[in-house]
N, CA and C atoms of all chains as a GROMACS GRO file, in nm:
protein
  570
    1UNK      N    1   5.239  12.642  10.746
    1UNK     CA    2   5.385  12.637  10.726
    1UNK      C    3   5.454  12.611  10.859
    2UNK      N    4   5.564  12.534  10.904
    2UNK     CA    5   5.616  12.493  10.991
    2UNK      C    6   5.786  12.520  10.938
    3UNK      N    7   5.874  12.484  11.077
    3UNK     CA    8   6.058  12.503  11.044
    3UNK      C    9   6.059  12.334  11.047
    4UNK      N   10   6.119  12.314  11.024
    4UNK     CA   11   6.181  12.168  11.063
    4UNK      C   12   6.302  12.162  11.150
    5UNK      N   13   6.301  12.122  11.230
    5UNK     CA   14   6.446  12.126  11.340
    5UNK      C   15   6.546  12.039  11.291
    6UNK      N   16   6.636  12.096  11.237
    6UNK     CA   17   6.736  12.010  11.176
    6UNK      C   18   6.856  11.971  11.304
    7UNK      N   19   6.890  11.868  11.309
    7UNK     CA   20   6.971  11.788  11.428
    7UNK      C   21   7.082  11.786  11.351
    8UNK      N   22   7.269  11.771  11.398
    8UNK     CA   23   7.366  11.694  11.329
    8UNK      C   24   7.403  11.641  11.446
    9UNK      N   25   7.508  11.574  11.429
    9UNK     CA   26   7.598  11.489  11.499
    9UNK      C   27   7.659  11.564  11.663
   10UNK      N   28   7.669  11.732  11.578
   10UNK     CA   29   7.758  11.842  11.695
   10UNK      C   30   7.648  11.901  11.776
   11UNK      N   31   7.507  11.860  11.727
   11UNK     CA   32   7.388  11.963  11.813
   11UNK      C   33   7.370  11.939  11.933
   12UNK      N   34   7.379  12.035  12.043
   12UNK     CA   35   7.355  12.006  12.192
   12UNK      C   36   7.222  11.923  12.207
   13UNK      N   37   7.190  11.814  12.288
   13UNK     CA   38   7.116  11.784  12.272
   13UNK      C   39   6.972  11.866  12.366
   14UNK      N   40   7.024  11.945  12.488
   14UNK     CA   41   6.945  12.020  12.566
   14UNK      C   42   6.904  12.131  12.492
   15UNK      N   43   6.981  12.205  12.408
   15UNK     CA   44   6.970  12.347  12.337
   15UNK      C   45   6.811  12.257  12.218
   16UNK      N   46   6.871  12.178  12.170
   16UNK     CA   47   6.767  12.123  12.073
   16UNK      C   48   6.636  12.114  12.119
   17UNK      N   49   6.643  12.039  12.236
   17UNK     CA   50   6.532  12.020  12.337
   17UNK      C   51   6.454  12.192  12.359
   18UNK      N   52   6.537  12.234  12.404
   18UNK     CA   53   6.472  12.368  12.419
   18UNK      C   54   6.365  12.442  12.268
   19UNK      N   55   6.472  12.400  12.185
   19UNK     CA   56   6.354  12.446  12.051
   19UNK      C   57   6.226  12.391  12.048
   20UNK      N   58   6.280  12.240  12.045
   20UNK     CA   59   6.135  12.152  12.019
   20UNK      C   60   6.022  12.203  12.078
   21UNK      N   61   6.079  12.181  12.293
   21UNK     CA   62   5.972  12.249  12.358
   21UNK      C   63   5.899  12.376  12.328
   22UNK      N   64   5.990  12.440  12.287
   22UNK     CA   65   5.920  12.606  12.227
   22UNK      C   66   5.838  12.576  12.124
   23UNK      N   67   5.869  12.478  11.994
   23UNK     CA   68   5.744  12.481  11.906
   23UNK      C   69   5.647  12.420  12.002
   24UNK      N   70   5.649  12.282  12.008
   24UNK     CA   71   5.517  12.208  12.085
   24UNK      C   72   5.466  12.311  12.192
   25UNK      N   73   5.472  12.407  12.272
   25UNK     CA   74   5.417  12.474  12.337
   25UNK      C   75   5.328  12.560  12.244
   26UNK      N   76   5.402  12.589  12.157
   26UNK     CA   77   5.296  12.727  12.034
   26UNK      C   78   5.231  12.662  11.961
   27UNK      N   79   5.294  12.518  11.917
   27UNK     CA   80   5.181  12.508  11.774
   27UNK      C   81   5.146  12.338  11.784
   28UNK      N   82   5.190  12.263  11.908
   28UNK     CA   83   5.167  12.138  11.946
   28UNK      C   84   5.206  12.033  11.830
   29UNK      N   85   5.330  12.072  11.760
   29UNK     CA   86   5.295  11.970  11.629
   29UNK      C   87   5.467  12.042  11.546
   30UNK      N   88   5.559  11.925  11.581
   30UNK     CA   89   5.736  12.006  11.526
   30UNK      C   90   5.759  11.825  11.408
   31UNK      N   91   5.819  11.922  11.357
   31UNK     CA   92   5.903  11.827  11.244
   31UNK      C   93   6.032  11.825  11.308
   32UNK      N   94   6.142  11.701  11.302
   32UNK     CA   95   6.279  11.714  11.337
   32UNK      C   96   6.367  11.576  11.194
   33UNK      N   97   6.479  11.687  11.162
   33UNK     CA   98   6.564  11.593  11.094
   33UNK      C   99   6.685  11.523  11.113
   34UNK      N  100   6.692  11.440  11.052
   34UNK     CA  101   6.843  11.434  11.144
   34UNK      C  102   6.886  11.274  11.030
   35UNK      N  103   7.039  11.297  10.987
   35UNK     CA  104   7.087  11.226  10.919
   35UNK      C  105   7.206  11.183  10.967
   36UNK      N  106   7.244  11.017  10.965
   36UNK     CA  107   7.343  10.943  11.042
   36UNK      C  108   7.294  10.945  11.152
   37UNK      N  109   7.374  10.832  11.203
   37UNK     CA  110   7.352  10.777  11.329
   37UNK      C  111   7.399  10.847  11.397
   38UNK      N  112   7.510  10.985  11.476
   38UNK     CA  113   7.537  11.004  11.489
   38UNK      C  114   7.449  11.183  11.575
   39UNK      N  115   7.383  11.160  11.416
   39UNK     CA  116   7.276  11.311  11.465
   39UNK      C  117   7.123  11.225  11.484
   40UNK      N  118   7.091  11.070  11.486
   40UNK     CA  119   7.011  11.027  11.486
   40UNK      C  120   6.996  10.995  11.665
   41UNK      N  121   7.104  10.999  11.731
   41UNK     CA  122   7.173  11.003  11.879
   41UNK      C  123   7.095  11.173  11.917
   42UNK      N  124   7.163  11.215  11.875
   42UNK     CA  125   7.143  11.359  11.925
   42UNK      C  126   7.005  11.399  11.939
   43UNK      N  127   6.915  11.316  11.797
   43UNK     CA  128   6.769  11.411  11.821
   43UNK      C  129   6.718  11.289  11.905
   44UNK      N  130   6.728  11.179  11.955
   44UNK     CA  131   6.648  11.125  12.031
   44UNK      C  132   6.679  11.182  12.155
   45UNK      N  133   6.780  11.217  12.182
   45UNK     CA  134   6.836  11.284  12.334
   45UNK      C  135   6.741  11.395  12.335
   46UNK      N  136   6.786  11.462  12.245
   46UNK     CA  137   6.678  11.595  12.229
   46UNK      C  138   6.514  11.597  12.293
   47UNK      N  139   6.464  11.482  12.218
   47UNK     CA  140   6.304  11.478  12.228
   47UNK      C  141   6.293  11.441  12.408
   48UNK      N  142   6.374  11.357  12.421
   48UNK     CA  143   6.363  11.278  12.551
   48UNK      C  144   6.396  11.382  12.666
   49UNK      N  145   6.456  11.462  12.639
   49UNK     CA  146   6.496  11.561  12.768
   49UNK      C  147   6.356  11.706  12.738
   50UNK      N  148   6.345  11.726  12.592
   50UNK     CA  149   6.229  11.783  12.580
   50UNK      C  150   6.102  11.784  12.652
   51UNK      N  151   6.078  11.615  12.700
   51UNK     CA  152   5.927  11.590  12.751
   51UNK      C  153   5.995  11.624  12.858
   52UNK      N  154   6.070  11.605  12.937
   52UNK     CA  155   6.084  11.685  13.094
   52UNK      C  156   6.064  11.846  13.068
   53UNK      N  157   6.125  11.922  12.997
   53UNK     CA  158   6.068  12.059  12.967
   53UNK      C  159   5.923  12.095  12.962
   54UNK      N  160   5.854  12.011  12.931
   54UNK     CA  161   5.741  11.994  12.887
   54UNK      C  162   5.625  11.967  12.978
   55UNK      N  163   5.718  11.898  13.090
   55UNK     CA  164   5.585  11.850  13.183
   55UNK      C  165   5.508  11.928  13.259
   56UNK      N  166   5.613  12.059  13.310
   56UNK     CA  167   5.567  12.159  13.387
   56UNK      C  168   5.497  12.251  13.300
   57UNK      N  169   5.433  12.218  13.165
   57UNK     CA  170   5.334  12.284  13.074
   57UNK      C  171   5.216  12.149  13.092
   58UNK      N  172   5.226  12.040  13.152
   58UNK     CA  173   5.112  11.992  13.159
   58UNK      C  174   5.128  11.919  12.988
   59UNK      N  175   5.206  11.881  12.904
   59UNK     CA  176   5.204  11.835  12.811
   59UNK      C  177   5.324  11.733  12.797
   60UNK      N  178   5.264  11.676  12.714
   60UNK     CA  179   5.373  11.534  12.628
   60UNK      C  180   5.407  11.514  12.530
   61UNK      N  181   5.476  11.456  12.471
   61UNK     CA  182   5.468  11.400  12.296
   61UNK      C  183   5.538  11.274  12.276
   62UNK      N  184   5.505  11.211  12.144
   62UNK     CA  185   5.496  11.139  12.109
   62UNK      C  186   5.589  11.139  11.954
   63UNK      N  187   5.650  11.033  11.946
   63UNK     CA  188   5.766  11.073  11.788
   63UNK      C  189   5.662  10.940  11.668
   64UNK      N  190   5.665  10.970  11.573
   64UNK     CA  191   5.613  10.918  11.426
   64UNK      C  192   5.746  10.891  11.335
   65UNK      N  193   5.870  10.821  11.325
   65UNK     CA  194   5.930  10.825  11.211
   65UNK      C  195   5.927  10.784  11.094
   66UNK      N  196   5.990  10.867  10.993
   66UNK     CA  197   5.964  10.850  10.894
   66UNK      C  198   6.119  10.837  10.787
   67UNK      N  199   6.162  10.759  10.687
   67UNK     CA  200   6.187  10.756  10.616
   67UNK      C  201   6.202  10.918  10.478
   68UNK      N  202   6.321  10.996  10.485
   68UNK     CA  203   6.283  11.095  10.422
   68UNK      C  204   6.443  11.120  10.299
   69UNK      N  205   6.417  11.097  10.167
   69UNK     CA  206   6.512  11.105  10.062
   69UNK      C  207   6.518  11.239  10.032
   70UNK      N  208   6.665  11.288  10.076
   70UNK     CA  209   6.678  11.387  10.035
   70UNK      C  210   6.781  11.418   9.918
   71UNK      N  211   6.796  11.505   9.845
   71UNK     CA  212   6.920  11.582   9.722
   71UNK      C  213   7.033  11.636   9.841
   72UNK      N  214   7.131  11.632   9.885
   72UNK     CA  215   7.220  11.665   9.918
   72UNK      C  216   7.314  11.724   9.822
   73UNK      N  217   7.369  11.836   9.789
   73UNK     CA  218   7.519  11.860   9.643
   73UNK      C  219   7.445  11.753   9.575
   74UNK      N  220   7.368  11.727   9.486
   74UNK     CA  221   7.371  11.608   9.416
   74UNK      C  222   7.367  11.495   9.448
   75UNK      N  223   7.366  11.464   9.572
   75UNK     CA  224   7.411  11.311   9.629
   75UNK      C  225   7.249  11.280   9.677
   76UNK      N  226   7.216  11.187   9.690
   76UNK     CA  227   7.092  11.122   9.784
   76UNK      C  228   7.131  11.080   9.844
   77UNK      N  229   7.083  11.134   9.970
   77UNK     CA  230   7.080  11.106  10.101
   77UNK      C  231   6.951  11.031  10.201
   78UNK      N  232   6.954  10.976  10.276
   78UNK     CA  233   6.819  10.872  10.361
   78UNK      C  234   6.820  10.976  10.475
   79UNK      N  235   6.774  11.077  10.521
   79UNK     CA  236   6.711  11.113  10.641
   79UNK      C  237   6.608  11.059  10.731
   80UNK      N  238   6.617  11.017  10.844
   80UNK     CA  239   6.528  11.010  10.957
   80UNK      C  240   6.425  11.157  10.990
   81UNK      N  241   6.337  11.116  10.965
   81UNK     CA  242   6.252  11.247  10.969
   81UNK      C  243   6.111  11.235  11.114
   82UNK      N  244   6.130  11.256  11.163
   82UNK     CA  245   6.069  11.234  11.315
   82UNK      C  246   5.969  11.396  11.323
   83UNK      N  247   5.844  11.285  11.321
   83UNK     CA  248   5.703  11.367  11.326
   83UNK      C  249   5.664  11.377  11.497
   84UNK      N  250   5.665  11.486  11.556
   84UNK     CA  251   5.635  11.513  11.708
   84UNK      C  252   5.501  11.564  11.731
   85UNK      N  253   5.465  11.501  11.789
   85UNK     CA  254   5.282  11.525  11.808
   85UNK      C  255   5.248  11.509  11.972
   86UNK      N  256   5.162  11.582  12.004
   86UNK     CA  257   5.131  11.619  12.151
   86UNK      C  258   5.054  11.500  12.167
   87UNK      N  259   5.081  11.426  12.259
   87UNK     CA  260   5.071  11.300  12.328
   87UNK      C  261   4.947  11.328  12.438
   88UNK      N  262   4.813  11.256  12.382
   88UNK     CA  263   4.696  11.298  12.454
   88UNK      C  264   4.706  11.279  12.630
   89UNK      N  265   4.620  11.391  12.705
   89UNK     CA  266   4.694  11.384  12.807
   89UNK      C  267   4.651  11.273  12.918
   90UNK      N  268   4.564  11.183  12.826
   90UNK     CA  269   4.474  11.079  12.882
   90UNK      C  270   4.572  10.952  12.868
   91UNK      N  271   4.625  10.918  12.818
   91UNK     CA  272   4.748  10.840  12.852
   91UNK      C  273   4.881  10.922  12.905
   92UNK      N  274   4.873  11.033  12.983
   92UNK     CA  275   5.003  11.036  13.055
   92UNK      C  276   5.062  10.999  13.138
   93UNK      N  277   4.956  10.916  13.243
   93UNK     CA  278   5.018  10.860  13.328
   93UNK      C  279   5.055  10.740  13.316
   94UNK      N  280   5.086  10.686  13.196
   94UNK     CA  281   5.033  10.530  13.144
   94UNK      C  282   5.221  10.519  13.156
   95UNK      N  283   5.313  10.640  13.194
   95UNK     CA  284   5.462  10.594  13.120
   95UNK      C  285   5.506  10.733  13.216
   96UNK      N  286   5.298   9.063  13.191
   96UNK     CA  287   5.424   9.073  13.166
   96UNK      C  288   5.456   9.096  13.059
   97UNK      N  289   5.605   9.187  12.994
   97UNK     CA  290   5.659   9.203  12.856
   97UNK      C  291   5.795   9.187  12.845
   98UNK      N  292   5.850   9.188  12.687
   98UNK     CA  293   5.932   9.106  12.624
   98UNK      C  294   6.041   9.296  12.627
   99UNK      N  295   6.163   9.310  12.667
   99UNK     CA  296   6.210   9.438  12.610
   99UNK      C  297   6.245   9.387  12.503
  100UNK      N  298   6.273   9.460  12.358
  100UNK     CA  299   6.350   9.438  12.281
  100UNK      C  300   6.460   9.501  12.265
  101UNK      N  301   6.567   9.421  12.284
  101UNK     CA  302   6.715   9.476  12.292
  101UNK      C  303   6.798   9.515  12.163
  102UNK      N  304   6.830   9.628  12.124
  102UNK     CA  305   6.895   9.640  11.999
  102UNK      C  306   7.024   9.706  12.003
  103UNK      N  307   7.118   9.632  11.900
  103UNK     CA  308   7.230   9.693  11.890
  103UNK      C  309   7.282   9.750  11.816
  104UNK      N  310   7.433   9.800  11.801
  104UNK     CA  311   7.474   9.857  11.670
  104UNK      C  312   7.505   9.739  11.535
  105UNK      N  313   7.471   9.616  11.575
  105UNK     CA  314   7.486   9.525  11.448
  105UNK      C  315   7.343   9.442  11.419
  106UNK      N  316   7.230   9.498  11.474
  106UNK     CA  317   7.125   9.467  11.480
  106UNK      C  318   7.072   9.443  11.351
  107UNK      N  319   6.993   9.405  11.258
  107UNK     CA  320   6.991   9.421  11.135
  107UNK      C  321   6.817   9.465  11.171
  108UNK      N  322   6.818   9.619  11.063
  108UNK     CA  323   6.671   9.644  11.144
  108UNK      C  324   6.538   9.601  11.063
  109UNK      N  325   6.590   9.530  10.978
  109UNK     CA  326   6.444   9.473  10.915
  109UNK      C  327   6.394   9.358  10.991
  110UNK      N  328   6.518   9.288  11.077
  110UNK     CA  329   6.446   9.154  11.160
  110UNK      C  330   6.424   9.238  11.293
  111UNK      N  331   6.476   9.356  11.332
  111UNK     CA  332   6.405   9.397  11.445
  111UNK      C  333   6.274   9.463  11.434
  112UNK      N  334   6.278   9.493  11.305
  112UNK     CA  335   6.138   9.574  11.275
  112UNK      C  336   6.041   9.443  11.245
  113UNK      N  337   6.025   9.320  11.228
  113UNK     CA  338   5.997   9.219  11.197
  113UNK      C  339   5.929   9.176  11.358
  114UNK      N  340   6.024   9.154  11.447
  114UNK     CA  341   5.955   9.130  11.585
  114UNK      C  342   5.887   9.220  11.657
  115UNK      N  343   5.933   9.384  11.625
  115UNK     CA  344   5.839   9.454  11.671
  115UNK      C  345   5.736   9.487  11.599
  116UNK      N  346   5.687   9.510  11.534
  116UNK     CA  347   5.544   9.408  11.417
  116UNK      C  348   5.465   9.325  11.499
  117UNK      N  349   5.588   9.182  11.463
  117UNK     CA  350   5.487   9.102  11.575
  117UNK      C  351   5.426   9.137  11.716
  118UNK      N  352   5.519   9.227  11.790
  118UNK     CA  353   5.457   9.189  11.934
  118UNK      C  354   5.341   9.292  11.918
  119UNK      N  355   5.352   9.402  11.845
  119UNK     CA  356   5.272   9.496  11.824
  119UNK      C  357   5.126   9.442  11.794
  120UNK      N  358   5.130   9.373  11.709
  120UNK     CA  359   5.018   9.299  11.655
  120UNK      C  360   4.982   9.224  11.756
  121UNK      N  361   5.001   9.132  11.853
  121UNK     CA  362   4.972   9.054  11.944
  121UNK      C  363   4.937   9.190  12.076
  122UNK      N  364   5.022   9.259  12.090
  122UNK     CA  365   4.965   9.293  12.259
  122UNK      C  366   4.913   9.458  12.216
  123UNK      N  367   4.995   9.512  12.112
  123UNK     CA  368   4.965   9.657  12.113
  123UNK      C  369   5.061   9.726  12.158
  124UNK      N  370   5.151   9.688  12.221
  124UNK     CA  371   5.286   9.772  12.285
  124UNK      C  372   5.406   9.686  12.316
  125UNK      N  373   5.462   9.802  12.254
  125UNK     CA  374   5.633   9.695  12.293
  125UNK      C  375   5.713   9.839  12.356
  126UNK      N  376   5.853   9.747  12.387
  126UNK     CA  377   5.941   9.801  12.498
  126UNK      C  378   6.052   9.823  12.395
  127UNK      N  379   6.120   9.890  12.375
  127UNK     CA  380   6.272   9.896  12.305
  127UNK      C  381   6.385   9.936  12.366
  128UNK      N  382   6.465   9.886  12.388
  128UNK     CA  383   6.590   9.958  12.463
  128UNK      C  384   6.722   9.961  12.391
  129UNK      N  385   6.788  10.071  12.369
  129UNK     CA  386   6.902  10.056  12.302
  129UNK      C  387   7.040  10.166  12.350
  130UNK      N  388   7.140  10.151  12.392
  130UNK     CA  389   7.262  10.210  12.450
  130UNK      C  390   7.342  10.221  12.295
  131UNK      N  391   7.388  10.340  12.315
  131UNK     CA  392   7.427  10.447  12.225
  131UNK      C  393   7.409  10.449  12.098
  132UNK      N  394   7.500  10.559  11.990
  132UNK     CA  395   7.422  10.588  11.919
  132UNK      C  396   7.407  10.490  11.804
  133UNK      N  397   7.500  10.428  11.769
  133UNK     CA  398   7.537  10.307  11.648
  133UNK      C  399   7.366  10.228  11.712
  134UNK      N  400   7.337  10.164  11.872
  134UNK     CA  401   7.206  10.126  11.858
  134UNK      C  402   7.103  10.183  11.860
  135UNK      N  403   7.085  10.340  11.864
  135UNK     CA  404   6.971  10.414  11.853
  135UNK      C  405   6.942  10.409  11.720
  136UNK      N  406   7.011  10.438  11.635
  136UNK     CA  407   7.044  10.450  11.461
  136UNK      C  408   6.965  10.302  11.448
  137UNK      N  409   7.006  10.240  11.490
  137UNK     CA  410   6.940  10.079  11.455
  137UNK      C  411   6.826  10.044  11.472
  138UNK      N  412   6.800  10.104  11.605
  138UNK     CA  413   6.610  10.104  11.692
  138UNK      C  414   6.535  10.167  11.598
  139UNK      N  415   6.622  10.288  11.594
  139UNK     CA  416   6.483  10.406  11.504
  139UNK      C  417   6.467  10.366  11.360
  140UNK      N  418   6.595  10.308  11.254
  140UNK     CA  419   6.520  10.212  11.179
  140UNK      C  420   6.444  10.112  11.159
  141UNK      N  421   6.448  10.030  11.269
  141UNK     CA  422   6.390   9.906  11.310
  141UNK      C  423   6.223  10.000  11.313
  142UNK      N  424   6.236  10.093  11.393
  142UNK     CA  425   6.112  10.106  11.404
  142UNK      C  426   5.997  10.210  11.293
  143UNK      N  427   6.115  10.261  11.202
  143UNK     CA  428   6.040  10.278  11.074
  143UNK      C  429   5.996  10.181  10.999
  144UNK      N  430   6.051  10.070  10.978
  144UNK     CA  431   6.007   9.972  10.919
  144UNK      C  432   5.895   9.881  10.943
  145UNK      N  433   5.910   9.895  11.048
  145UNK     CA  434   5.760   9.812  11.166
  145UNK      C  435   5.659   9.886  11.088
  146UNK      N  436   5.678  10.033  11.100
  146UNK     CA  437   5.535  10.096  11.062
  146UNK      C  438   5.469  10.056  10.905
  147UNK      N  439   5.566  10.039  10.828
  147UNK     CA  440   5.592  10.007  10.683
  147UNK      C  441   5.474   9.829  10.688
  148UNK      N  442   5.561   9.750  10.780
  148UNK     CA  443   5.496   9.626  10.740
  148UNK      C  444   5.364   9.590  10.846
  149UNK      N  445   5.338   9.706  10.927
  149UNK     CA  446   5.192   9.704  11.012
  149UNK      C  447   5.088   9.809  10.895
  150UNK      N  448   5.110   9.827  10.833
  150UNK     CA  449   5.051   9.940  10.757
  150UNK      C  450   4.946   9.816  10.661
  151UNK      N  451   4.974   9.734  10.660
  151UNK     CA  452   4.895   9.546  10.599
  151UNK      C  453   4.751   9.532  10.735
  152UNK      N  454   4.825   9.571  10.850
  152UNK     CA  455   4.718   9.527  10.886
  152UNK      C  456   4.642   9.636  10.974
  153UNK      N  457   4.641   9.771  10.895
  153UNK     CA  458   4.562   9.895  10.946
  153UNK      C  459   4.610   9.948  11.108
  154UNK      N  460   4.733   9.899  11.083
  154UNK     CA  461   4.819   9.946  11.257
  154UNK      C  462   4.944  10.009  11.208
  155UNK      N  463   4.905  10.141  11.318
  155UNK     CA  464   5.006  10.254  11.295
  155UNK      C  465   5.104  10.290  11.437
  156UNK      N  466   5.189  10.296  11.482
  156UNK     CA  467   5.329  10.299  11.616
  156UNK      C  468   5.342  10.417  11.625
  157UNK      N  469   5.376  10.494  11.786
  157UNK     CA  470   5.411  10.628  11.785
  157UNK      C  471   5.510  10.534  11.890
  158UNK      N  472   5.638  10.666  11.956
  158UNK     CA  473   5.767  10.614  12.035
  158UNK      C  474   5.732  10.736  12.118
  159UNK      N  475   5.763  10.688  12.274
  159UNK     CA  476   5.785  10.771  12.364
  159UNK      C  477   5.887  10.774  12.455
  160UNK      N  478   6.023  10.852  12.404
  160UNK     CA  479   6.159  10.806  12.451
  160UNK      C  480   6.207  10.887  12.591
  161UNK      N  481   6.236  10.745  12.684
  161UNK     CA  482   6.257  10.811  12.768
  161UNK      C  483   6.430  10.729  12.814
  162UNK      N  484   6.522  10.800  12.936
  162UNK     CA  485   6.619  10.762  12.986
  162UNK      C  486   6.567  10.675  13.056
  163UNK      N  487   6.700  10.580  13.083
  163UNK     CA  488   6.666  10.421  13.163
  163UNK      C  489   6.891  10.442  13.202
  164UNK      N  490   6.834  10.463  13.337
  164UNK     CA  491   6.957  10.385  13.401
  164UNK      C  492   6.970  10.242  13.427
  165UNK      N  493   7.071  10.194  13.408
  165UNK     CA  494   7.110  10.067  13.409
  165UNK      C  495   7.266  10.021  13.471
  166UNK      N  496   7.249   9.930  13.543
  166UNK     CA  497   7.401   9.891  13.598
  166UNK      C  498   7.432   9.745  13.488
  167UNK      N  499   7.512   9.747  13.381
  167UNK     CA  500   7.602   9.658  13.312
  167UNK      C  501   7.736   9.652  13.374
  168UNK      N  502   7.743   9.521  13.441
  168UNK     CA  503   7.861   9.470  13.509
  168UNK      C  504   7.905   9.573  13.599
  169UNK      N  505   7.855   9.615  13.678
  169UNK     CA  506   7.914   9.715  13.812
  169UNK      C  507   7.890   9.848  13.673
  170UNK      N  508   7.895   9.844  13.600
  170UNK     CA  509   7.910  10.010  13.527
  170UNK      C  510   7.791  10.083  13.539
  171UNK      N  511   7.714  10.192  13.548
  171UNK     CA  512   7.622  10.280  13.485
  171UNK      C  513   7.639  10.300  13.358
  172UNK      N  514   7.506  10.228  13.321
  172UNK     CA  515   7.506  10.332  13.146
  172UNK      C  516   7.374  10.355  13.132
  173UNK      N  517   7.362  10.464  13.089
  173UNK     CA  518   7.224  10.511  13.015
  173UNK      C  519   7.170  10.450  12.889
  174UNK      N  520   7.072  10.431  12.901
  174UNK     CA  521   7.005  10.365  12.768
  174UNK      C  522   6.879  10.458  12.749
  175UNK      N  523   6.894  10.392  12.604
  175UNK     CA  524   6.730  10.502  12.568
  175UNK      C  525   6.594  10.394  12.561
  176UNK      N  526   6.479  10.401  12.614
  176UNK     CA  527   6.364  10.322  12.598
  176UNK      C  528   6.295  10.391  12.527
  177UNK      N  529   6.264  10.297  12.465
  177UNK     CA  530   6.165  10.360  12.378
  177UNK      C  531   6.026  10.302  12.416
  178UNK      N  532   5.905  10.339  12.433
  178UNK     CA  533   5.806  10.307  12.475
  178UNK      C  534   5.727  10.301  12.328
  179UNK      N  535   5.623  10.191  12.284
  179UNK     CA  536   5.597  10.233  12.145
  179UNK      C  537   5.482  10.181  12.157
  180UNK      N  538   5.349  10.240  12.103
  180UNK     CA  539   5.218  10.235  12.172
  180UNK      C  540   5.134  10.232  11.993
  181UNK      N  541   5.051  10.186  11.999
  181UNK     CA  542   4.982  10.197  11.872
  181UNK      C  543   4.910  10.356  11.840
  182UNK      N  544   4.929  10.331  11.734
  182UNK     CA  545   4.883  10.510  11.678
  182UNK      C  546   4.738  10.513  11.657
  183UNK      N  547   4.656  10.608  11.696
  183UNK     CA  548   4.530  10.579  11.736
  183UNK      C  549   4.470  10.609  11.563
  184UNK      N  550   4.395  10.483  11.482
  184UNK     CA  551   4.372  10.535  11.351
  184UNK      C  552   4.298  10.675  11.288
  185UNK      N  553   4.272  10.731  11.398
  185UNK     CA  554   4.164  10.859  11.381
  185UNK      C  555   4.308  10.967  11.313
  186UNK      N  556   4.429  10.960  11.347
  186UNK     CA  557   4.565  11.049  11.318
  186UNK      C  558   4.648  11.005  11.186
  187UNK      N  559   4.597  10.858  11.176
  187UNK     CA  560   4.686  10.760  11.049
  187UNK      C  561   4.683  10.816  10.918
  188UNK      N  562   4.584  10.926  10.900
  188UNK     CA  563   4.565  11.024  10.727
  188UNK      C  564   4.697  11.126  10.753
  189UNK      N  565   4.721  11.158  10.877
  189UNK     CA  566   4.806  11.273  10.891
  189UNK      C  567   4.921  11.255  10.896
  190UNK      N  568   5.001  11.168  10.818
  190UNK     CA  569   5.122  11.190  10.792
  190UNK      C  570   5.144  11.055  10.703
   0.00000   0.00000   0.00000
């Protein structure tokens, strides 16, 4: 069982960062959501300031997106659903 | 040498997901760059879709987003790169 880090439009993008880093440190492997362009801004900021959190653990990651339909009140909604996976450490110096 | 691919907020992301496909398929890695959020929203679809129409030829994309300063016309602006590397098939069951 995992949380999923839900992103909006208003989410700090450093505070976010800070979560992510906290899962990927414990369990190397975070789900993040984020709907509109707006919170689709926010979680890339997020991830990207994350891997600097991250480095002084000797770790990296890597994003997978995905396509994710959700029920909103009744409404369907298209979520960006961004799979975070620890980025082997044999290509870290490659970037 | 490589090609960045530049995306915007009027980008249409099935033809950007279309070239990044291609270069993917030819070299294995592409470059993405996109300044704010209307073109991040655009990249990160562009680049769900890539995965969608590489999925034909047993090739799977991960993104590794990092900041990119840039001077546009005397200005600073930040852009986001996206670094996008093929997904190693041993991980391709897992999600």
């Amino acid at each position: 069982m995992y949380d999923i880090v839900k992103v909006s439009s208003t989410s700090h993008p450093a505070a976010v960062a800070g979560a992510i880093a906290g899962i990927m440190r414990e369990s190397g492997n975070v789900e993040v959501r984020a709907i509109g362009a707006g919170a689709i801004n926010q979680a890339m900021k997020a991830l990207t300031i994350a891997r600097k959190y991250l480095v002084q653990d000797d770790l990296d990651l890597s994003v997978v997106p995905n396509f994710e339909t959700l029920d909103i009140n009744g409404e369907e909604r298209t979520a960006l659903r961004l799979s975070v996976f620890k980025r082997p450490a044999s290509i870290l110096l490659g970037v």
